[in-house]
Every structure is written in structure tokens, then in C-alpha cells.
C-alpha positions as CSV (number, residue, x, y, z in Angstrom):
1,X,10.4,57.7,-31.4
2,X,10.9,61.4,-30.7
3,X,10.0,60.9,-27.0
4,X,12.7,58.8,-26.2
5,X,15.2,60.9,-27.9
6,X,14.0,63.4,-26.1
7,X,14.7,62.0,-22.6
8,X,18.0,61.0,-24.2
9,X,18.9,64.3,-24.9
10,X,17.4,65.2,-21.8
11,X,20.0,63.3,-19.5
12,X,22.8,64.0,-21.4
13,X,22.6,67.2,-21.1
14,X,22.3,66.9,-17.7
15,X,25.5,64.6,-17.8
16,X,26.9,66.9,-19.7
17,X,26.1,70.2,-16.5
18,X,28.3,67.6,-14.3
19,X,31.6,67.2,-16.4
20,X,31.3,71.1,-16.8
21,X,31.2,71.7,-12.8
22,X,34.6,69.2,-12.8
23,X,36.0,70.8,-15.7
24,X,35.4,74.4,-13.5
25,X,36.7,73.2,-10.7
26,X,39.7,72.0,-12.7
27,X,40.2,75.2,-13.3
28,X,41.1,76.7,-9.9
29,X,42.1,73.2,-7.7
30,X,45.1,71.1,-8.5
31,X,43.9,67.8,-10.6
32,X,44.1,64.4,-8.6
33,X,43.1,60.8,-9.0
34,X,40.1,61.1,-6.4
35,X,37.2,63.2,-7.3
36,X,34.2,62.1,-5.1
37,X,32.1,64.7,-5.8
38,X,32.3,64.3,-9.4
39,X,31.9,60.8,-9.3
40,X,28.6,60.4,-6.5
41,X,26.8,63.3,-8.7
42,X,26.8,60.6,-12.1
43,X,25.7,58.1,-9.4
44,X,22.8,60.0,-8.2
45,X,21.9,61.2,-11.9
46,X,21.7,57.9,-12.6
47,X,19.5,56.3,-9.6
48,X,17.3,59.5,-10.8
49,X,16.8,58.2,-14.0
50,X,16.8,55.0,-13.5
51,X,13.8,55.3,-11.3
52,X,12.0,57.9,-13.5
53,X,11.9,55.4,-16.3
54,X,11.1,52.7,-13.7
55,X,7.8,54.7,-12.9
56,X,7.0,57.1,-15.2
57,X,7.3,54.5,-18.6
58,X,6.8,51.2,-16.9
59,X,10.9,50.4,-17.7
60,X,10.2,50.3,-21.3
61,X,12.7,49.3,-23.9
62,X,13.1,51.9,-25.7
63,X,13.8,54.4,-22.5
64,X,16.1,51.8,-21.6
65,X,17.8,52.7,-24.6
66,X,17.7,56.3,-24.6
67,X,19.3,55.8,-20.6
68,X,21.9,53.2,-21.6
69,X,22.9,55.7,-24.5
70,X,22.9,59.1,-22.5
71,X,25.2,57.2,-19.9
72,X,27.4,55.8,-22.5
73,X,27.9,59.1,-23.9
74,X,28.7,61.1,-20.5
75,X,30.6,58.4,-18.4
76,X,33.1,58.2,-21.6
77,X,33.6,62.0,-21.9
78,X,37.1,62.5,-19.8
79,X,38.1,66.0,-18.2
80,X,41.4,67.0,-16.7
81,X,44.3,64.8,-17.0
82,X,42.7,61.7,-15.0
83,X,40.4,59.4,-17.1
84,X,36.5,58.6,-15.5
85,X,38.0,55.0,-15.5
86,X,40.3,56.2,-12.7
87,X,38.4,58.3,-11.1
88,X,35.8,55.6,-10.6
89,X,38.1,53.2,-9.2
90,X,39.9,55.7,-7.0
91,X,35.9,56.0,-5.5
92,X,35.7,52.2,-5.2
93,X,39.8,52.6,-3.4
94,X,37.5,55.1,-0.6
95,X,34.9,52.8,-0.7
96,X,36.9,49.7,0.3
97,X,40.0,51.6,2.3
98,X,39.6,51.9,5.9
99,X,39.7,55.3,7.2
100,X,38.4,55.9,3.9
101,X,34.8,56.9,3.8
102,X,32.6,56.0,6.8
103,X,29.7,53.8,5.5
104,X,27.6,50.9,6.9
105,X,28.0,47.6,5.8
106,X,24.5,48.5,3.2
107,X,25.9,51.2,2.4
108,X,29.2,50.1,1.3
109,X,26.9,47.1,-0.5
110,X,24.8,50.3,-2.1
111,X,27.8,52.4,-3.8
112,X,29.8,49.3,-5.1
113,X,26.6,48.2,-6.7
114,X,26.0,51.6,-8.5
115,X,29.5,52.1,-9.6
116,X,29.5,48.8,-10.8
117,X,26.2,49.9,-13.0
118,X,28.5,52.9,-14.1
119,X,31.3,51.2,-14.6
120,X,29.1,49.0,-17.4
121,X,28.9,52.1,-19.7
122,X,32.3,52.7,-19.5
123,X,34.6,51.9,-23.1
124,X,37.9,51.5,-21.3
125,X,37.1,48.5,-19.1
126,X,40.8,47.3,-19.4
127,X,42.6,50.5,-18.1
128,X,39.7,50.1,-15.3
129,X,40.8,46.9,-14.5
130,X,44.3,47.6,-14.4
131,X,44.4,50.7,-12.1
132,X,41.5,49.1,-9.6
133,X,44.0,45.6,-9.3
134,X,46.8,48.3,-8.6
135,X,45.0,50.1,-5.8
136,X,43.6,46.4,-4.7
137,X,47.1,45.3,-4.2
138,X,47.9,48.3,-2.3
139,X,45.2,47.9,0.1
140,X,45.7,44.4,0.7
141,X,49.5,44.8,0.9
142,X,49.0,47.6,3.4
143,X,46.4,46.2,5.6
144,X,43.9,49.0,4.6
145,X,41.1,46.9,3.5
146,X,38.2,47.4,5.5
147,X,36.5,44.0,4.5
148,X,37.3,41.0,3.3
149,X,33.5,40.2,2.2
150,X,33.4,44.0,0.9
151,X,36.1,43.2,-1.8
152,X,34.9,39.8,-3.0
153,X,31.3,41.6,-3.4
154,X,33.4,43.6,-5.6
155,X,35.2,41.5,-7.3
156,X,32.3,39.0,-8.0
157,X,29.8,42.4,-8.8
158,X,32.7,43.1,-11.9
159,X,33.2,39.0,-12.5
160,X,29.1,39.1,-13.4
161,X,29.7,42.3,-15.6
162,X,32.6,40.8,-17.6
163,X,32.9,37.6,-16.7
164,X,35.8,35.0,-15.0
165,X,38.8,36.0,-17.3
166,X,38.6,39.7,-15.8
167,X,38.6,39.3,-12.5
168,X,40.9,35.6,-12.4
169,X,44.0,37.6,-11.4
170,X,41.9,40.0,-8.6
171,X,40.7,36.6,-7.6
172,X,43.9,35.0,-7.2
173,X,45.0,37.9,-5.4
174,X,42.9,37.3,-2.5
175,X,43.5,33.6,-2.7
176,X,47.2,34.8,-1.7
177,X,46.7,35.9,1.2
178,X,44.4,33.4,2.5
179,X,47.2,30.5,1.8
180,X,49.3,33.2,3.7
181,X,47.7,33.3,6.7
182,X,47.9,29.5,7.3
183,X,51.7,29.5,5.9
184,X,52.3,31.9,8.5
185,X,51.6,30.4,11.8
186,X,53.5,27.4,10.5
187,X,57.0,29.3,10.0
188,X,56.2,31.7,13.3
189,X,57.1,28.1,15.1
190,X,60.1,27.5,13.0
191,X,61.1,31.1,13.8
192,X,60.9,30.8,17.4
193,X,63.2,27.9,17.5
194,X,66.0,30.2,16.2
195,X,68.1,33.3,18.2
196,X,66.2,36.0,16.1
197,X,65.4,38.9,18.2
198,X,62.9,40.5,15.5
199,X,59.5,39.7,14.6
200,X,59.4,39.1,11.4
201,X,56.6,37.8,8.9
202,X,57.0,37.0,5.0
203,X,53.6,37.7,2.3
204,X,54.3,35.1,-0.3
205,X,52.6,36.6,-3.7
206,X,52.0,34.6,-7.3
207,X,54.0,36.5,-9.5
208,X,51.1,36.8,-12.3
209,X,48.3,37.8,-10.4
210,X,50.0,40.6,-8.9
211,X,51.1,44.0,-10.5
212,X,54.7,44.5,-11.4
213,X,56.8,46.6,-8.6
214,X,59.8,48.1,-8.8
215,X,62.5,46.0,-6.1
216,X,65.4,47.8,-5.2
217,X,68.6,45.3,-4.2
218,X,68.5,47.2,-0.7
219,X,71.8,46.0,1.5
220,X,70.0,45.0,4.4
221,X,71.4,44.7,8.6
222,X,72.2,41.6,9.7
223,X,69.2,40.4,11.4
224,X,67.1,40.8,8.8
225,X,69.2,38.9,6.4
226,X,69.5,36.1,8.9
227,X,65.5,36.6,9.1
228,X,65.0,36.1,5.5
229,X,67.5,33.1,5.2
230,X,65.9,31.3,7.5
231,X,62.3,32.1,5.7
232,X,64.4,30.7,2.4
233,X,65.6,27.5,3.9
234,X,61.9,26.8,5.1
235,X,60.6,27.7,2.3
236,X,62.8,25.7,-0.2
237,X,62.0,23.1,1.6
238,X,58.1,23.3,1.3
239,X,58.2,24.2,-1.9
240,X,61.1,23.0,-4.0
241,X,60.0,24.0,-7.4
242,X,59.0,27.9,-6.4
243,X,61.8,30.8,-7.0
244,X,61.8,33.3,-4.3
245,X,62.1,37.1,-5.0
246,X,62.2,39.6,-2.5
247,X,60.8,42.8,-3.4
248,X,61.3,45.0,-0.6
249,X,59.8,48.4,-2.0
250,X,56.4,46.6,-0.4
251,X,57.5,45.5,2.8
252,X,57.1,47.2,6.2
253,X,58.2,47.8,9.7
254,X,58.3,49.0,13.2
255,X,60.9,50.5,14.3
256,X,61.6,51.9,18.0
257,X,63.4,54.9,18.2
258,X,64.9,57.0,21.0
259,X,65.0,61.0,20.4
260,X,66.7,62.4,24.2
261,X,64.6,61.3,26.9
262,X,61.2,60.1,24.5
263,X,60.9,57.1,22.5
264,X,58.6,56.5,19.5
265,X,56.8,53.9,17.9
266,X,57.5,54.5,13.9
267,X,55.3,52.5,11.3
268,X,58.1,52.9,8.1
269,X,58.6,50.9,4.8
270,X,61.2,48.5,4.8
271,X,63.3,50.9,3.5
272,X,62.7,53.6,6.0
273,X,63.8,50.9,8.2
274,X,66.8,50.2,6.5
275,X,67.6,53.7,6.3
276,X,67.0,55.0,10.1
277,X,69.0,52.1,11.0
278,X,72.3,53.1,9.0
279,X,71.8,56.6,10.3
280,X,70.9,55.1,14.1
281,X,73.8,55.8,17.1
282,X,74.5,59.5,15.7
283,X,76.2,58.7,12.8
284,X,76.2,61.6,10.0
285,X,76.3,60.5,6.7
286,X,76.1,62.3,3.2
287,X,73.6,61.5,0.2
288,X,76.5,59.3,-2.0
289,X,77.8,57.3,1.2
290,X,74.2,56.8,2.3
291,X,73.6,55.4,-1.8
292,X,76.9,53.4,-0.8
293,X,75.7,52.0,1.8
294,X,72.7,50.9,1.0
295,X,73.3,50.2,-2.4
296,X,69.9,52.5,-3.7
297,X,70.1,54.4,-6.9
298,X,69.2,58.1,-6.1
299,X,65.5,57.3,-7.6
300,X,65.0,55.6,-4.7
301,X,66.9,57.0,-2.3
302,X,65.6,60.9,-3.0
303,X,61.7,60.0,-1.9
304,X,63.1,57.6,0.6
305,X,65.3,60.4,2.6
306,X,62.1,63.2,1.8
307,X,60.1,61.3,3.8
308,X,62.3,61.0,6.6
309,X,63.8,64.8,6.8
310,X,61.3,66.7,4.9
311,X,57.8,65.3,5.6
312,X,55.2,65.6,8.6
313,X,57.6,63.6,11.1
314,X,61.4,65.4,10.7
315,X,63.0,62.4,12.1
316,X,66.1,62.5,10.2
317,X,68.3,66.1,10.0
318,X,69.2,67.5,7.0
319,X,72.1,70.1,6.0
320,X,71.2,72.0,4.4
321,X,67.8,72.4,5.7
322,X,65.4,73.0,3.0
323,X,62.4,70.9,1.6
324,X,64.3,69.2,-1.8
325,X,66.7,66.6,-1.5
326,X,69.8,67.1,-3.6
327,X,72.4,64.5,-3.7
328,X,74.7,67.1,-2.1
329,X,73.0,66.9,1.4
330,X,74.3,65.4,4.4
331,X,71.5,63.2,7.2
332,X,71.9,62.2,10.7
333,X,69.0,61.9,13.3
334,X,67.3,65.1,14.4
335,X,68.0,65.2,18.3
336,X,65.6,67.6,18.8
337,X,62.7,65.8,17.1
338,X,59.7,65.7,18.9
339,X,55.8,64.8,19.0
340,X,52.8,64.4,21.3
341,X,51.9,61.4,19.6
342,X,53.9,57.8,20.4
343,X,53.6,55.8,17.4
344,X,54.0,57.1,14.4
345,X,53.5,56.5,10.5
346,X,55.8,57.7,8.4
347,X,54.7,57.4,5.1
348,X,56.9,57.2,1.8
349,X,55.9,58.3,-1.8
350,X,55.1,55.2,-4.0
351,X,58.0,54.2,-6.5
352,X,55.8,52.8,-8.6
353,X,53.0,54.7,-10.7
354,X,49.3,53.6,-9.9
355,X,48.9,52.1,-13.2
356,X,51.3,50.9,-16.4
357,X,49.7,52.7,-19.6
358,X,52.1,51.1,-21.7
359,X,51.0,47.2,-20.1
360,X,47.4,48.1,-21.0
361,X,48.3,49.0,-24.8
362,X,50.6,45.8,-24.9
363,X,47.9,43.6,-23.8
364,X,45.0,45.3,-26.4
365,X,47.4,45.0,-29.1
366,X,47.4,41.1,-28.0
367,X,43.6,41.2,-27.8
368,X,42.9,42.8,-31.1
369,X,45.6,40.0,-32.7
370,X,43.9,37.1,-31.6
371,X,40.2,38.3,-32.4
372,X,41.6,39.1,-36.1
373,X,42.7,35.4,-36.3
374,X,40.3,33.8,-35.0
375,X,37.8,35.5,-36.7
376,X,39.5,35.2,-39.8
377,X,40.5,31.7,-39.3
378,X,36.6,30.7,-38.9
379,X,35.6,33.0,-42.1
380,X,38.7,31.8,-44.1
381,X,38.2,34.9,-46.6
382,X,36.5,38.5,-45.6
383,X,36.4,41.9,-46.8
384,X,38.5,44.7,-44.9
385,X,35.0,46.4,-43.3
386,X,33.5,43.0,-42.5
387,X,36.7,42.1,-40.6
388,X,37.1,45.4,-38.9
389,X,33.2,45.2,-38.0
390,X,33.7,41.6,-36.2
391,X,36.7,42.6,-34.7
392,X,34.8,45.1,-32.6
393,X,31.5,43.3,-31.9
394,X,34.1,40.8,-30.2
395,X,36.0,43.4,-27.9
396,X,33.7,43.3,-25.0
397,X,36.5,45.4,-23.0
398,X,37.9,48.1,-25.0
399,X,36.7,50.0,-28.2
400,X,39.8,50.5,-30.6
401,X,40.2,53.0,-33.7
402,X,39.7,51.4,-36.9
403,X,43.5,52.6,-37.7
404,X,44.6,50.7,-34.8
405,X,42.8,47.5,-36.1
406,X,44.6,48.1,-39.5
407,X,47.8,48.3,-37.7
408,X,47.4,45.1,-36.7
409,X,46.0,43.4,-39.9
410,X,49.4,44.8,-41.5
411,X,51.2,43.2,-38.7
412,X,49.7,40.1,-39.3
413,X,50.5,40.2,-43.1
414,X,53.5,41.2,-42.5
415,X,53.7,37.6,-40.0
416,X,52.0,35.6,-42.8
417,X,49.0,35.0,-41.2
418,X,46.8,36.7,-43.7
419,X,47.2,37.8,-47.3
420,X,45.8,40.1,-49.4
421,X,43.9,38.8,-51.8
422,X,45.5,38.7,-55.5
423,X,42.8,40.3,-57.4
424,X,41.0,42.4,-54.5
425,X,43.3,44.8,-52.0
426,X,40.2,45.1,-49.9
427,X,40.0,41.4,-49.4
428,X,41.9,39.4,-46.7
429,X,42.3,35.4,-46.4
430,X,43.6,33.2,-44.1
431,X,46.9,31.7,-44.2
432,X,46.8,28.6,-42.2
């Protein structure tokens, strides 16, 4: 009825004044992953109109529609080089982060749920899933989670919305680091029994729930080798059957250092550790004997000395001075460094992007496979439309292009799991 294509109308228009604003914005501020604003006005046009069909038409169907159809149309219309997928999770990420934004426990309860109503309309609920379980891993990994009951609501908010196979790995995520914590208290005891003069604590991860990280084979001192050894041995011992692999692009430290007559307190990567202690007693090394050392390819080793020498905290020198690495430089420790504050956290670009657009495409080529099978292995025999119509009644996640479904029924002929039919090109049937 014309009435509820006119409220349709209505809100997407208004939808559509929102991306606009972004897109001018975008216009004169540098784009980023995190666009509150943008993200809290579609939240509040949506309460809005929510409750106005609520009241005004008694929650009707058909206004339903016309709101489920506005909002399907606006939250899948992406400006600037970040999708709405990552924008939204990147809200959740400031939600959830402490220091993030200061909410009250309701509160917190209040925007999860609405993003999570957002989130519904949204096409790309993969790429959603993959950048949120990124940033989840960072704020777990980090200690930056400002509630443990926070992120289950989350996760069991999007488990409701999409059901157990979506969130299973976000799920056992958590479930890590709950077995941690009573692993932990266990080997502290082994570790006090040995000469170690470092504190020193091991997060034990599943290799499948977590996102894939970059590990650099970092040439550690001494006492940390001797640490992790003697986590190993334990370990092994516990667990015979489980491979250990360090990946020490996550880890982190505390590392005291002494600049003249002041000391410091610095919170640093592992790697920041490993690197202020090669450079520690006044030695001067250059970029290639540093890269020698440590045994870190100059990926690595550029954002690693950057944050040392060029960042907030200059607590490594460089020569020459100037704000760019090059592998020409020379480092030692900057004797005149110093700061009113007495710890300190140094922080270090991530080597690792915040999400793998390639692992998302992998994984819908994988879905779109098996739907085409099983569908046709039910059907037996279908026409080309018919198949391509089932296929995406049964991607709840994503929405691919008929061309990329095509793609696919090729590869599968190609694999001899369907054929053509002999007498009709547009008929398929099912090879078993």
C-alpha cells in the first residue's frame, strides 16, 4: 500500500542525509576504521522509527516491512574506503575496550543491543564476523576488555542472530582464556622452584579459534629462553599430544629502564623488549647488525625501532634524527630521555592487518560450493536460475553475484560433480 511505501521512502531518505554528512566529512578528515558519529546517528534513526511504528501503526506488518527494507538499503550503502561492516564493529571495539567509551553497565547492555539490530540488515555478515573476532582477540590478548559478561552478551546477542556455527570460534576464544587462568597458577609454582629471575606468564591459544598472526623467529636473551623451556618441558608433560608455537608478535613486557639519574617503568611488546635489551648498557648498533642480531626481517624491525626512536616516548636515539626509519640508521639509548610520568606504554604498530579480505573470499567460495551440492545433490536435476535462486535463499551470511555463483557451478563441472545436461545447456544434474 502506498502508505507504507511512503514511510519507506521516507526513512531512507533520511538514511540516505546520514551517509551524505560521512561522505562530507570524508571529504576534509583523513578516513579511519572508527566513525562513532556516523555509526550512533543510524542507531538513533533507527530507535526513532522503530518507536514511531510501534505507536503510531500499532507495529503493523507491513510498516515492519517498509523499516526492515529502508534499513537494509542504507546500512548496506558503504562510503569512504571502510565498509559499515567495519565501522560497526570498530563501535562495538569502543564499546567493549576499556578506556574506550565511558558507559554504565545498561548502557553498554543498550548500544550492543542496537548494533546488534543493525548489524541484522547488514549483507556482509562474514567480513563482520571476521574483523569483530580480530579486534576481539586484540582486546582479550591485550587486557583491554572491560567485561567479561559485556563480551559474552555480545557474543550470545550475534549467536541468537546467526546462530552457534558463527560465533563457535568467538566462543572458544573466551573459553581460552578461562582454561588459562587455572593453567596458570599451576606452572607459577613450577616456576618458582627454578633460578628464574623474571616473571614470566604463557597464554596458551587453540590454533583455530584464533586469527592467524604474523610470528617473527625473534632471537631472544637468555632468560627468556630458559623461561620458555621450562614452560615447554611442563607443558609436554601435561599435554603430550599438543604442538607448541610461540608467536611472539603478541606477547608483552615490562621492562625497567634507567635514563641518568631516573628510572622508568615501560609497558613494550615482546619485541620492544627484545630490542631495548640488545641496545641496553650503551651499546650503538646500526639497522643491519640490529636485523643480525635479532634475526627480524626489516618488515618487522622498521615499525619495531619507530616506536622506540620516533614515537611519543624517544627512548632509543637515532642518527640521523628524523621521523622515517631507513635501514641506513644507527640506535643506541637516548641519555637524555626524559618524562614526568614513571611507567610508561610504549605502543608498537600492529604487523598484522585488522582483518584478511582474502580468508573471507576463501571461505564464501567454500560456502557457495557446498550449498551448490547439497542443493543439487537433494534435487538431482535443476535448471541454471532455479539453482542460482536456492543457492541464495540458503546464504544466510553473505549475498554473492550471480557471476560468482556461476564461477563456481563451472568449477564444480569442471570437478565432475555436476554436468551439463546433454540436450539442455541451461540444465545441471548431479554426478554422484
Amino acid at each position: 500500500p502506498p502508505l507504507a511505501d511512503m514511510v519507506e521512502k521516507f526513512i531512507t531518505s533520511m538514511g540516505n542525509e546520514i551517509i551524505d554528512k560521512r561522505k562530507a566529512r570524508l571529504e576534509t578528515e583523513k578516513d579511519k576504521n572508527d566513525d562513532p558519529k556516523f555509526v550512533k546517528a543510524l542507531i538513533e534513526l533507527h530507535e526513532k522509527y522503530l518507536g514511531v511504528i510501534k505507536s503510531e501503526f500499532a507495529g503493523h506488518s507491513l510498516f515492519q516491512k517498509a523499516l526492515k527494507d529502508a534499513f537494509q538499503e542504507i546500512v548496506n550503502k558503504n562510503v569512504g574506503q571502510f565498509t559499515n561492516a567495519e565501522l560497526m564493529s570498530t563501535f562495538c571495539d569502543r564499546v567493549l575496550k576499556s578506556g574506550g567509551e565511558k558507559l554504565s553497565e545498561q548502557e553498554v547492555e543498550q548500544n550492543l543491543e542496537r548494533i546488534v539490530q543493525l548489524f541484522s540488515y547488514l549483507t556482509d555478515k562474514d567480513l563482520f564476523a571476521e574483523i569483530y573476532r580480530n579486534q576481539l582477540a586484540k582486546r582479550l590478548l591485550n587486557q583491554r576488555s572491560a567485561s567479561d559478561d559485556a563480551e559474552k552478551t555480545m557474543i550470545s546477542k550475534l549467536k541468537m542472530q546467526c546462530g552457534t556455527h558463527f560465533t563457535s570460534k568467538m566462543e572458544g576464544m573466551l573459553a581460552d582464556l578461562a582454561i588459562g587462568s587455572d593453567q596458570k597458577t599451576e606452572f607459577d609454582t613450577k616456576l618458582k622452584q627454578s633460578k628464574t629471575k623474571l616473571d614470566f606468564s604463557v597464554q596458551v591459544l587453540t590454533t583455530g579459534f584464533w586469527p592467524t598472526y604474523k610470528s617473527p623467529e625473534v632471537v631472544l636473551p637468555e632468560n627468556m629462553s630458559t623461561c620458555m623451556g621450562i614452560f615447554k618441558e611442563w607443558h609436554d608433560n601435561k599435554h603430550a599430544k599438543r604442538k607448541l608455537a610461540w608467536i611472539h608478535s603478541l606477547g608483552n613486557a615490562n621492562v625497567r629502564g634507567t635514563f641518568g639519574k631516573k628510572s622508568y617503568d615501560m609497558q613494550v611488546t615482546t619485541l620492544q623488549a627484545v630490542a631495548l635489551n640488545a641496545l641496553s648498557g650503551g651499546k650503538s648498533l646500526t639497522f643491519t647488525e640490529l636485523a643480525e642480531k635479532l634475526n627480524l626481517e626489516e618488515s618487522v624491525l622498521k615499525p619495531l625501532m619507530h616506536s622506540l626512536s620516533c614515537g611519543k616516548y624517544k627512548v632509543i636515539a637515532k642518527t640521523p634524527a628524523s621521523n622515517k626509519i631507513n635501514t641506513t640508521d644507527s640506535f643506541k639509548a637516548n641519555a637524555k630521555f626524559s618524562s614526568n610520568m614513571r611507567k610508561l606504554r610504549i605502543p608498537m604498530a600492529s604487523l598484522d592487518a585488522s582483518h584478511n579480505t582474502k580468508r573471507v573470499e576463501e571461505d564464501r567460495t567454500i560456502a557457495i560450493e557446498a550449498a551448490i551440492v547439497r542443493i543439487m545433490k537433494a534435487r538431482k536435476t535443476l535448471q541454471h536460475q532455479q539453482l542460482i535462486a536456492e543457492v541464495l535463499s540458503q546464504l544466510a551470511f553473505f549475498k554473492p553475484n550471480p557471476r560468482a555463483i556461476k564461477k563456481r557451478i563451472e568449477a564444480l563441472i569442471d570437478r565432475e560433480y555436476l554436468e551439463r545436461a546433454k540436450d539442455n545447456t541451461n540444465q545441471y544434474n548431479y554426478l554422484a
